[in-house]
C-alpha positions in Angstrom: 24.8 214.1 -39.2 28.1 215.9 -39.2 29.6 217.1 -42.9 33.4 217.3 -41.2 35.6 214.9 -41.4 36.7 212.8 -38.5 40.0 212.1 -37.2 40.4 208.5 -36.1 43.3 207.7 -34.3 44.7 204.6 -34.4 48.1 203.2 -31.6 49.7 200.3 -33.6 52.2 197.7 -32.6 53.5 195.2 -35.1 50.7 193.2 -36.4 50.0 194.7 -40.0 47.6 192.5 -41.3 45.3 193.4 -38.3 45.9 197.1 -39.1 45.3 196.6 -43.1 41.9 195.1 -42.1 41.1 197.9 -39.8 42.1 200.7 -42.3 40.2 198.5 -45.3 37.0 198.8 -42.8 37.3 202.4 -42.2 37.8 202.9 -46.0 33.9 201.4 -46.2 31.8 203.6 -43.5 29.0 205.1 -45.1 28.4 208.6 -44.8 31.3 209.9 -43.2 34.5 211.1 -44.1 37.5 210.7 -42.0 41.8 211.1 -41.6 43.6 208.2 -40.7 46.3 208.9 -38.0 48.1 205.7 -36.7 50.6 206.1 -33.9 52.9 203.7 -34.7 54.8 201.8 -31.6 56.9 199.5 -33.1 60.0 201.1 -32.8 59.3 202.8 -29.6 56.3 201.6 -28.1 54.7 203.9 -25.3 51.9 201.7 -25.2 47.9 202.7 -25.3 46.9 205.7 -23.9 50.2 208.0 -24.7 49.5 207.1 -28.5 45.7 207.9 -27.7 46.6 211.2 -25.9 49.5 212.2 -29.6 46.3 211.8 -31.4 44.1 213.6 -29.2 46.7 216.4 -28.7 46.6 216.8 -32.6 42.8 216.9 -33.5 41.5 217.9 -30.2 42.4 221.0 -29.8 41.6 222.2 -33.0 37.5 224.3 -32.8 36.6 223.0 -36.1 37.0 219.2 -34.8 33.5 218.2 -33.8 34.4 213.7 -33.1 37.6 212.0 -32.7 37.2 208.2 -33.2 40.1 206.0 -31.3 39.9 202.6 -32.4 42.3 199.5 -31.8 44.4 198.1 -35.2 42.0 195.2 -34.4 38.7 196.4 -34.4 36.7 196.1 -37.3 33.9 198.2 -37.9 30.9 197.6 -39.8 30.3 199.8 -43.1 27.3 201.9 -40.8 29.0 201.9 -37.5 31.0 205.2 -37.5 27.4 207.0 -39.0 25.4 205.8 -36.0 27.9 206.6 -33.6 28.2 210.1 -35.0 24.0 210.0 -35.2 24.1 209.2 -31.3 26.2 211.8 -30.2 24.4 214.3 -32.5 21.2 213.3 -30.7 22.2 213.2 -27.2 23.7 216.6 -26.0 24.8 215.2 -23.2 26.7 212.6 -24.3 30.6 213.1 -24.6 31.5 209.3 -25.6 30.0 206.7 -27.6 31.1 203.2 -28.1 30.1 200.6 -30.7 28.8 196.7 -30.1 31.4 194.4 -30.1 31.0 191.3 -31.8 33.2 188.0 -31.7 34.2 186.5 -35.1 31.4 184.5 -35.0 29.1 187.4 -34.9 27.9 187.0 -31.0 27.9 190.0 -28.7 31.3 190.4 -26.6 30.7 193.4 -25.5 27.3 195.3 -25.0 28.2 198.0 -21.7 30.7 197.7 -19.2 30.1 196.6 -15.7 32.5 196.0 -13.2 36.0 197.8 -13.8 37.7 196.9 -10.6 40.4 195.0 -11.0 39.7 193.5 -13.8 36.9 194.8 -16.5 33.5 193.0 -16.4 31.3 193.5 -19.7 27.5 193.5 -20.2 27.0 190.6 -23.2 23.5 191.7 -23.6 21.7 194.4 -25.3 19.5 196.5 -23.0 17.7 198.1 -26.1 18.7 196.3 -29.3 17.7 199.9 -31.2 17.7 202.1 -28.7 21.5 204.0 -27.7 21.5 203.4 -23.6 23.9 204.7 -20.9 26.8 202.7 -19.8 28.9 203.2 -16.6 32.2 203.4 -18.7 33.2 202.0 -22.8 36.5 200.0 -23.6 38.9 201.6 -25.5 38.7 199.4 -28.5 36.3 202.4 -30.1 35.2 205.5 -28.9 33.9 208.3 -30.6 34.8 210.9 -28.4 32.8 214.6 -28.8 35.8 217.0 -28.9 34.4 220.1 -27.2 34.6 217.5 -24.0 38.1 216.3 -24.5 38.7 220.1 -24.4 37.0 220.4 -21.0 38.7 217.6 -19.5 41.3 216.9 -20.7 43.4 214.0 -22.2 43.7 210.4 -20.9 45.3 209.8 -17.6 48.8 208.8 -18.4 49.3 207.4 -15.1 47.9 204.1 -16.2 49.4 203.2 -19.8 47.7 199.8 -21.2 44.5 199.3 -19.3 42.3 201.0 -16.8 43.0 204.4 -18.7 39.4 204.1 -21.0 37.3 203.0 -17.6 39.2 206.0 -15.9 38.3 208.3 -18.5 34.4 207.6 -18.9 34.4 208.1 -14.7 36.1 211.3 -15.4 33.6 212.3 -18.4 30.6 211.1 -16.2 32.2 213.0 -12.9 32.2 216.1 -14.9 28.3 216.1 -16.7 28.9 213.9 -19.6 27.4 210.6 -20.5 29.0 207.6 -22.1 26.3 205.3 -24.4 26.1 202.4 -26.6 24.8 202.4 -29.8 23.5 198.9 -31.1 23.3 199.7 -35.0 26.9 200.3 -34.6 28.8 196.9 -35.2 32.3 196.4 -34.4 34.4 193.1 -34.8 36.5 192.4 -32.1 38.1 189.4 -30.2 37.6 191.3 -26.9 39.9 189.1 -25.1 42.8 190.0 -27.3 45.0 192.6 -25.2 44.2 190.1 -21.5 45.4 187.6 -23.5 48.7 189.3 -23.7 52.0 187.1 -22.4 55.0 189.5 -22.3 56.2 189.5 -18.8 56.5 193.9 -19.3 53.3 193.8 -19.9 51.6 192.4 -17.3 53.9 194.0 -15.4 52.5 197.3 -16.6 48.8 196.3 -16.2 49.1 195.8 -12.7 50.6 199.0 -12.1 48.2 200.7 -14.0 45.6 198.9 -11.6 47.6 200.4 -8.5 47.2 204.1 -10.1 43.4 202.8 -11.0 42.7 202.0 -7.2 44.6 204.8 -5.8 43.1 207.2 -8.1 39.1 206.2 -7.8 39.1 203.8 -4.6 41.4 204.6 -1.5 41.6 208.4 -2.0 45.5 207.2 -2.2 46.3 210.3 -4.7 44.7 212.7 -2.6 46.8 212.0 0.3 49.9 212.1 -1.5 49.1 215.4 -3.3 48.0 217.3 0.0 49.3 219.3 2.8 47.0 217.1 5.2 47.6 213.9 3.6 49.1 211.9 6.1 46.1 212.9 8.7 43.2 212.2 6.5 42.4 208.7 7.6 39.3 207.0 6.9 37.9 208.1 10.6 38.8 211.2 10.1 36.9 211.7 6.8 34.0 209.8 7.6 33.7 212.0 10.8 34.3 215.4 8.7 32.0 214.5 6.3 28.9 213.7 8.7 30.0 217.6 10.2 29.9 219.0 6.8 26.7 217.2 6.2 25.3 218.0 9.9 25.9 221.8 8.4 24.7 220.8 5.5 21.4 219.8 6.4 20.2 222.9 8.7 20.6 225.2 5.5 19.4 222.2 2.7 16.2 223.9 2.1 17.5 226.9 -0.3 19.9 224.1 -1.7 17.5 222.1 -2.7 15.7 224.7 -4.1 18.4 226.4 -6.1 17.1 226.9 -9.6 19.6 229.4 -11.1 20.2 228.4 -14.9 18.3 225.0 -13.7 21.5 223.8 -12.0 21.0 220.8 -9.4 23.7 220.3 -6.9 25.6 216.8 -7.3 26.3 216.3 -3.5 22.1 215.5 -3.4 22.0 212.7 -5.4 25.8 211.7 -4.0 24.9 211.7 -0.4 21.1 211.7 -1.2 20.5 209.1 1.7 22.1 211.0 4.4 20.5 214.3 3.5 17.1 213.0 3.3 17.5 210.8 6.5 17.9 214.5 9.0 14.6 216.5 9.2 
């Protein structure tokens, strides 16, 4: 168990009895010390993720920060929850985010893993281990406990996408680069997980839908790509699918020593990416 304090950052927008909860929850963990920093947006609200990423940019970055807890004003953690999060990630080495269960008022599971987080987010409302921390293909941003030594390797959230679609885009971008995103069933947080669809300001779902064009363009149509690079405009789908079966062609008449490659016990992604095709050639 760490002996540092934790930095638990905190957007907030208006609703200060949620907030006063949140903090009077925090104030209650067991074991674990932490500093409050809430971004507030009610003057000037930039929304989720550029509050996220003021918070990161001021604990982050700092050697000496081990965890960095984000939480929403309205999530409500149990007096144990920030311990066993910390106990996870002190545990698993290769974990680089871990994420509470989320509970409705009423105490039944909203959220137990994530799913589905294209368009819209679909959630796992069942524990896979009820002890046991288990891996997750991406956590919501209500709370995350985010190992800092990975926020320095990759970076902050993706401000492209400002109110949703930023937390599943940055557990791809964790898991894309080694890291591993679990949930930890002794940690219990309360949390109407509906509450920020459930949103009605015109601007807003304005901005969620944006944020699922950057979502799409970023992870699904290789959009990004194209706009970024010299070749851009020629890299249609033929033409990747066709380069990639040349690279794989090449690929496979040298895969032996690749396969084989046991240098600091490093194993090449592209076989487990393509493992199908590369197995299929003799």
């Amino acid at each position: 168990m760490t002996n540092k304090t934790i930095p638990v950052i905190i957007p907030f927008y208006k609703k200060e009895k949620e907030l006063k909860a949140c903090l009077a929850a925090l104030a209650q963990q067991e074991g674990v010390a932490t500093e409050i920093f809430v971004r507030d947006n009610t003057n000037d609200n930039i929304l989720y993720t550029r509050a996220v990423n003021e918070g990161l940019r001021k604990y982050a970055y700092d050697s000496q920060t081990e965890y960095i807890l984000v939480l929403t004003q309205d999530a409500y953690l149990h007096k144990n929850a920030l311990a066993e999060l910390v106990k996870c990630l002190d545990t698993h080495p290769s974990a680089g985010i871990a994420a509470p269960i989320q509970v409705n008022p009423t105490g039944e599971i909203a959220w137990a893993g994530s799913l589905d987080a294209y368009p819209w987010g679909v959630h796992n409302g069942h524990l896979r281990h009820p002890t046991v921390p288990y891996t997750t293909f991406w956590a919501t941003g209500t709370c995350l406990l985010l190992r800092a030594s990975m926020v320095r390797e990759i970076g902050l959230l993706d401000e492209s996408m400002l109110f949703i679609c930023s937390d599943c885009d940055y557990s791809f971008t964790a898991r894309s680069r080694g890291f591993e995103v679990y949930v930890v069933p002794k940690a219990i947080c309360q949390h109407y997980l509906k509450a920020s669809a459930g949103e009605t300001s015109p601007a807003i779902e304005a901005v969620k839908f944006a944020d699922q064009l950057c979502f799409s363009a970023k992870w699904l149509e290789g959009r990004t790509y194209r706009h970024l690079a010299r070749e851009g405009a020629t890299l249609t789908p033929e033409r990747v699918a066709q380069e990639t079966k040349n690279t794989l062609d090449a690929l496979n008449s040298v895969k032996a020593p690749l396969q084989s490659w046991t240098q600091s016990g490093i194993v090449h992604k592209a076989l487990s990416l393509f493992k199908k095709e590369l197995s299929d050639t003799p």
